[in-house]
N, C-alpha and C positions, 0 to 999 in steps of 0.2 A: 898302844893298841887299846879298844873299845870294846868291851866283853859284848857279847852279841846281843841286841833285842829284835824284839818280833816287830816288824811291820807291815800293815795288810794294809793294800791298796789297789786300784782298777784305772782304769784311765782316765784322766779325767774329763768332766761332762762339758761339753763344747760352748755349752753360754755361762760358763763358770766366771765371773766376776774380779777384775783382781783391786784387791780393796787399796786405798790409795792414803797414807797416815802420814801425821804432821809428827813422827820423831824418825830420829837420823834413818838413812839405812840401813849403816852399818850396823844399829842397835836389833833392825828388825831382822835381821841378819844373823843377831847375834854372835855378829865376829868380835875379836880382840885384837887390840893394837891398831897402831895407824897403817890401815889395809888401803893400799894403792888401786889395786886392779887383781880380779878372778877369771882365769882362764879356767871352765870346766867343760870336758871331756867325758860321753859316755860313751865306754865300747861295751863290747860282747867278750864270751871268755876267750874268744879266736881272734879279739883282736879288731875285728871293725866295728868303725865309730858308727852310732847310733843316733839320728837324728841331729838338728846341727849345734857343734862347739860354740859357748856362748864366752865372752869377755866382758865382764863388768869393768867398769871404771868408776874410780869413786874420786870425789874431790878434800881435801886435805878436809873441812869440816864433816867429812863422811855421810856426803849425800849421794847420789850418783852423777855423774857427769856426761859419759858416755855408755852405750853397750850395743857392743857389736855381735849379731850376729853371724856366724861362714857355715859354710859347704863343708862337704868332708875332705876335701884336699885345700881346705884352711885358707878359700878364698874371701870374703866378706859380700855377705848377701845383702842382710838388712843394718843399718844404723841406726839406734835412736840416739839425739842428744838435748841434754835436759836444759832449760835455764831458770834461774833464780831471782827473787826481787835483796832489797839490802836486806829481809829480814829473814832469808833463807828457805823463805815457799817456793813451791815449784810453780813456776810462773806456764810452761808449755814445756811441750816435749814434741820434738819432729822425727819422724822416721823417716826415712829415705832407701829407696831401693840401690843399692851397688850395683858395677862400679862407676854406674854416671850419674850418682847422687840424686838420683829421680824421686822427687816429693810425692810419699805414699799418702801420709796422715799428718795435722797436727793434733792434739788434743792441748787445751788449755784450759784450766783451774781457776776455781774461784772458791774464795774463804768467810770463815764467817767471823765475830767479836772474838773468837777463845781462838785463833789459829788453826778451824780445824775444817777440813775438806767441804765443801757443801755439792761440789758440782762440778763435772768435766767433762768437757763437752770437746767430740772428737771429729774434725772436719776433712774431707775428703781433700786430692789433689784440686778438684775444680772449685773448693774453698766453700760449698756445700755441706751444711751438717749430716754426717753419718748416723752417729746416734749421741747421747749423752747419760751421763750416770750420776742418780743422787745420793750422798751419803745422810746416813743416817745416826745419830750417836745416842748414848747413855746418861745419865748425870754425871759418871764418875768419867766422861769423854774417850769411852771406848766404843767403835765403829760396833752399833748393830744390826745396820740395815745397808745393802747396796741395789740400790733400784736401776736395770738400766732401760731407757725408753730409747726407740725410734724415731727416726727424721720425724714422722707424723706424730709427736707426743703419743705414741703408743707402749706399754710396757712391756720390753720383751719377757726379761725373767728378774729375779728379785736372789739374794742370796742374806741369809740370816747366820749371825756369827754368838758366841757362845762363852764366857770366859771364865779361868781356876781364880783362884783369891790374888794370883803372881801377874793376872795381866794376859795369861796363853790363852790360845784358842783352842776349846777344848770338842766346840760340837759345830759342825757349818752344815744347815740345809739349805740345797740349791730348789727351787721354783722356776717354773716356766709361764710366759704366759700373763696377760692380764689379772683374770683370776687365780694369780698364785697356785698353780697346780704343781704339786710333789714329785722330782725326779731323784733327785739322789740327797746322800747325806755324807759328812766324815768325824769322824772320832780321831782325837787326838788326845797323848800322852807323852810329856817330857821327862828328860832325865833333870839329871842336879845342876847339871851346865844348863841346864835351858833348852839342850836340843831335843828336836823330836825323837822320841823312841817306840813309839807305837802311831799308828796310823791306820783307821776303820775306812775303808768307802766301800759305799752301796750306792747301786743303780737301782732305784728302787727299793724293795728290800733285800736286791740278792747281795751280796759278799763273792766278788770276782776274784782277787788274787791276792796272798800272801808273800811277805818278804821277811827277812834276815836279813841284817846290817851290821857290816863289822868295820869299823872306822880307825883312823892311823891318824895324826895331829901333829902339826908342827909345833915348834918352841914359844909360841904364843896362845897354843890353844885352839889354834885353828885346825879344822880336820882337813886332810889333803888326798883323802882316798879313801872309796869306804868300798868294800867287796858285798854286794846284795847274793843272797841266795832263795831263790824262788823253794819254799816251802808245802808240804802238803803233809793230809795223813800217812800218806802212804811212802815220799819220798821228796827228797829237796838236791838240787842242784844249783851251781853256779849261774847266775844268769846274766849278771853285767858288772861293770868295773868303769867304777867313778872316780874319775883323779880331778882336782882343782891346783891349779898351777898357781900360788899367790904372792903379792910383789907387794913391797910396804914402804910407805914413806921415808925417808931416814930421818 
């Protein structure tokens, strides 16, 4: 069991960015051992599932392979499935609607001299660019910028990333907009493992919700159920229950 920390967090903001890095992802994961595949599940304290159960698949170098999306009676909505060149970049990734494999999106990747992200460009079923996102990096090659533009080379929104001396990500402001205009921000604080144990977001300047995290771990280290408890001045209750089902190479 995991003595409890505080985590504050809101929803998150809809053109949020999700940044795309050249190391495993089991590492960005921060799992241990060789992790086959993560079934996670969120319910309420009554028991129903929250939003839909996702399945990571990972491949034996521990990148991801597949990840499926289902419904709450654990049918499969969406698939994505990754592919690789010999030297281990993510070459595309295709999503598909269930269950008659109907091509939503592909996104494909492209890299720069040091292996690391430059661009991912994401095409519609009629093979049509949707939009596309350019990364940005540091000297020391940690992502600090993700730009993503529109079919018409327009900027939607822009996401700026922040890091401790260990590499984490410690501060992300999201932007909208050509003009970088200011919509929200998060704060982040790890424990000794590396996992998150505090978490700030603001929608603007406000501060939406609070959490408590109490976490359980398998024989590897891995956490397998964490108990969130919605926190206030005034009172705190139970609010969801998160289990990951996880399967390991042998």
């Amino acid at each position: 069991m995991k003595y409890p920390v505080l985590i504050l967090a809101f929803l998150a903001l809809s053109f949020s960015a999700s940044a795309q890095h050249f190391s495993r992802d089991i590492d960005e994961n921060h799992l241990k051992g060789p992790v086959k595949s993560i079934l996670t599940t969120v319910r309420t304290p009554q028991g129903r599932i929250v939003g839909q159960p996702v399945r990571n698949n990972y491949n034996e170098k521990g990148y991801y392979s597949q990840n499926t999306y289902y419904d709450t009676l654990g049918n499969p909505v969406i698939v994505v499935v990754y592919s690789y060149d010999k030297s281990d970049r993510l070459v595309s990734d295709i999503r598909t609607q269930e269950p008659y494999s109907e091509m939503l999106s592909q996104t494909t990747y492209k890299y720069d001299k040091k292996n690391r992200t430059i661009t991912a460009e994401m095409f519609g079923s009629s093979d049509s660019l949707e939009e596309s996102s350019v990364y940005f990096y540091s000297k020391d090659g940690l992502l600090e910028k993700v730009s993503i533009f529109s079919a018409d080379n327009k900027e939607i929104a822009s996401t700026l990333y922040n890091y401790n001396d260990f590499g984490y990500r410690t501060y992300v402001t999201y932007n909208e907009g050509e003009n970088g205009i200011y919509r929200g921000a998060e704060k982040y604080r790890y424990d000794t493992d590396g996992h998150l144990a505090e978490k700030c977001s603001y929608y603007l300047t406000t501060l939406r919700q609070a959490f408590l995290y109490t976490y359980y771990y398998d024989e590897h280290g891995n956490w397998t159920q964490a108990y969130v408890f919605h926190v206030s001045p005034s009172e705190g209750y139970l609010y969801q229950v998160i289990t990951r089902q996880i399967t390991y190479f042998e």
